[in-house]
C-alpha atoms as one frame of an Amber mdcrd trajectory, in Angstrom:
protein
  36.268 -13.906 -64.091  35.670 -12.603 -60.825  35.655 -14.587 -57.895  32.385
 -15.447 -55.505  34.514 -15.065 -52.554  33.218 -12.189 -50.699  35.936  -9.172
 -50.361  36.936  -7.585 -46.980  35.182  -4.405 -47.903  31.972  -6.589 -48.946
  31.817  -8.254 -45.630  32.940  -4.881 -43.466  29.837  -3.427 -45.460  27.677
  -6.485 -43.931  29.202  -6.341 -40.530  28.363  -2.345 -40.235  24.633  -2.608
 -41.666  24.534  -5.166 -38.814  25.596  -2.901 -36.612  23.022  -0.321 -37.673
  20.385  -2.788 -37.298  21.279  -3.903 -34.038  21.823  -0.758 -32.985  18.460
   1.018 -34.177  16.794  -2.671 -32.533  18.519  -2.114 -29.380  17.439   1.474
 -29.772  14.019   1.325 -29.969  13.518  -1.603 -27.367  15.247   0.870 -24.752
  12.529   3.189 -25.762   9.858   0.611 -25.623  11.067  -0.847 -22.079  11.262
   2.944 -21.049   7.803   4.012 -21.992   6.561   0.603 -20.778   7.958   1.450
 -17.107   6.330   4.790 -17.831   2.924   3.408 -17.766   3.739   0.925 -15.408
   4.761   4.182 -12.671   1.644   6.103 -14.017  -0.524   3.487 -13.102   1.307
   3.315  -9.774   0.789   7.022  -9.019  -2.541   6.784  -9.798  -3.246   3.770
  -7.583  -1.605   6.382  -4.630  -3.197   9.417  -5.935  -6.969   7.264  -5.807
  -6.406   6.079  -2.175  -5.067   9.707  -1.190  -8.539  10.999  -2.745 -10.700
   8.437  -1.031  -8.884   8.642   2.879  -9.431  13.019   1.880 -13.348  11.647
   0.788 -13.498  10.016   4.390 -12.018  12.911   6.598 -14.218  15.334   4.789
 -17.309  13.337   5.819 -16.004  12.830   9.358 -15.481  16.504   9.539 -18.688
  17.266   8.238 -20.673  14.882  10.745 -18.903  16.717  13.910 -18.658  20.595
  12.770 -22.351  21.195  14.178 -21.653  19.994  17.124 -18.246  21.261  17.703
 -19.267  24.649  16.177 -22.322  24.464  18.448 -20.458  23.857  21.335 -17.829
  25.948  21.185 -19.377  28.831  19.378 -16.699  31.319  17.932 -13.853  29.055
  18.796 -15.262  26.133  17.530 -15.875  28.399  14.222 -12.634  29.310  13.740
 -10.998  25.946  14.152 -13.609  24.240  11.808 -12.607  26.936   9.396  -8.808
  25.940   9.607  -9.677  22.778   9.283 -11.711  22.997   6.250  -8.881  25.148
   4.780  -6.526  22.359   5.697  -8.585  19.842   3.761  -8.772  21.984   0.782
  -5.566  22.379   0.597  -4.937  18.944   0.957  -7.203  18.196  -2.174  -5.906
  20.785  -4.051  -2.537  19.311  -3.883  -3.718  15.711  -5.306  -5.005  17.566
  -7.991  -1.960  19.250  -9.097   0.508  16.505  -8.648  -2.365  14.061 -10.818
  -2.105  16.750 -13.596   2.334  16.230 -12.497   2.608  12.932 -13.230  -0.034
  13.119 -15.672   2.280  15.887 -17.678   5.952  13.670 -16.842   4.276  11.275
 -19.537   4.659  13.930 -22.227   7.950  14.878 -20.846   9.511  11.748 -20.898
   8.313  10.630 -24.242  10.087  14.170 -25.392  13.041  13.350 -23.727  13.282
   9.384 -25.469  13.477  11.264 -28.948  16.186  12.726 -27.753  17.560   9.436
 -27.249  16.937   6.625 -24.573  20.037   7.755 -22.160  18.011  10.930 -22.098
  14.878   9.336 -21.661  15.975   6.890 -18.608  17.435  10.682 -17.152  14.001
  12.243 -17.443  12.146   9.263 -16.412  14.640   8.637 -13.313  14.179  12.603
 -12.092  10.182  12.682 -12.775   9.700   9.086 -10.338  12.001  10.810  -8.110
  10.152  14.109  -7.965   6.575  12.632  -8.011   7.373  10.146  -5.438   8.429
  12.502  -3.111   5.517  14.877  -3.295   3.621  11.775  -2.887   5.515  10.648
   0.340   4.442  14.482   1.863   0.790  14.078   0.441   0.606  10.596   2.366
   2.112  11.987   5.483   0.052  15.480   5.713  -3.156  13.260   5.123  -1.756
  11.585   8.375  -1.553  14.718   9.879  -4.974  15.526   8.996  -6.534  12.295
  10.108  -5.026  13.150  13.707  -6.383  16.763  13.468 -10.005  15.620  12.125
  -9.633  13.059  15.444  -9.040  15.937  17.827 -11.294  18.218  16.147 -13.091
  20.304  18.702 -10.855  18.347  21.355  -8.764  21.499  22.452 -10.897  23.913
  22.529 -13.370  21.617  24.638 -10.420  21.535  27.119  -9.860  24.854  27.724
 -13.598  26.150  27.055 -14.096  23.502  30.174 -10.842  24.511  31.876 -12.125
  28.418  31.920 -15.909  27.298  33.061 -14.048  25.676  35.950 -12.028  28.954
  36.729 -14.829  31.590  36.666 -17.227  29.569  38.831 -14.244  29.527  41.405
């Protein structure tokens, strides 16, 4: 008769299917808690990239409500630094735009990266935040920069356009 008592080999064979179980568990909640940071940072970086779109929204308008005078004013001068200006806020938009469709493409990225495994995963999800926070860190400070140039717009040139009316009537 054979005994009921379980054999070494018996209960190693339990003790490594545990293992595997725990493991793949352990494995797949690393991949959930990455993917749920994932959203949690997208939603972030939208939040940023929304705020970044409306101050752009309000500069624009500013800009738009003094270029006829300043242009007027100034004439050629006042021409030629509206048109920097514009190209300045262009640029500024078109840079939102490509680091939304960034972070929009680390999502795709990381996911690829936590079927490689979650070690990989964390990697990729570490160096995307880092990248995309960074280009959002310049974006906030060249909108600052752009607030202080759509505050001195036509400023300069009033200046010197008054400074050189001064001079010839001398």
């Amino acid at each position: 008769m054979r005994s009921r008592r379980p054999t070494a080999g018996r209960v190693c064979g339990f003790l490594f299917s545990l293992f595997v179980a725990a493991t793949a568990v352990g494995c797949r909640s690393g991949a959930d808690s990455l993917r749920t940071e994932l959203s949690v940072q997208q939603t972030s970086w939208q939040r940023q990239l929304e705020t970044l779109r409306a101050q752009q929204a309000a500069l624009r308008e500013r800009f738009g409500r003094q270029r006829p005078s300043v242009v007027a004013a100034l004439g050629a001068s006042g021409e030629a630094s509206a048109a920097r200006l514009a190209a300045s806020l262009d640029g500024a938009a078109q840079s939102v735009v490509d680091l939304d469709s960034q972070q929009r493409q680390a999502g795709a990225q990381v996911e690829a990266a936590i079927a490689r495994g979650t070690e990989e995963g964390r990697h990729a999800l570490d160096g995307v935040r880092e990248r995309i926070n960074e280009q959002l860190s310049a974006l906030a400070a060249d909108g600052t920069a752009l607030i202080a140039e759509v505050d001195n717009f036509g400023k300069t040139e009033s200046i010197h356009t008054t400074q050189n009316e001064a001079e010839a009537r001398r």
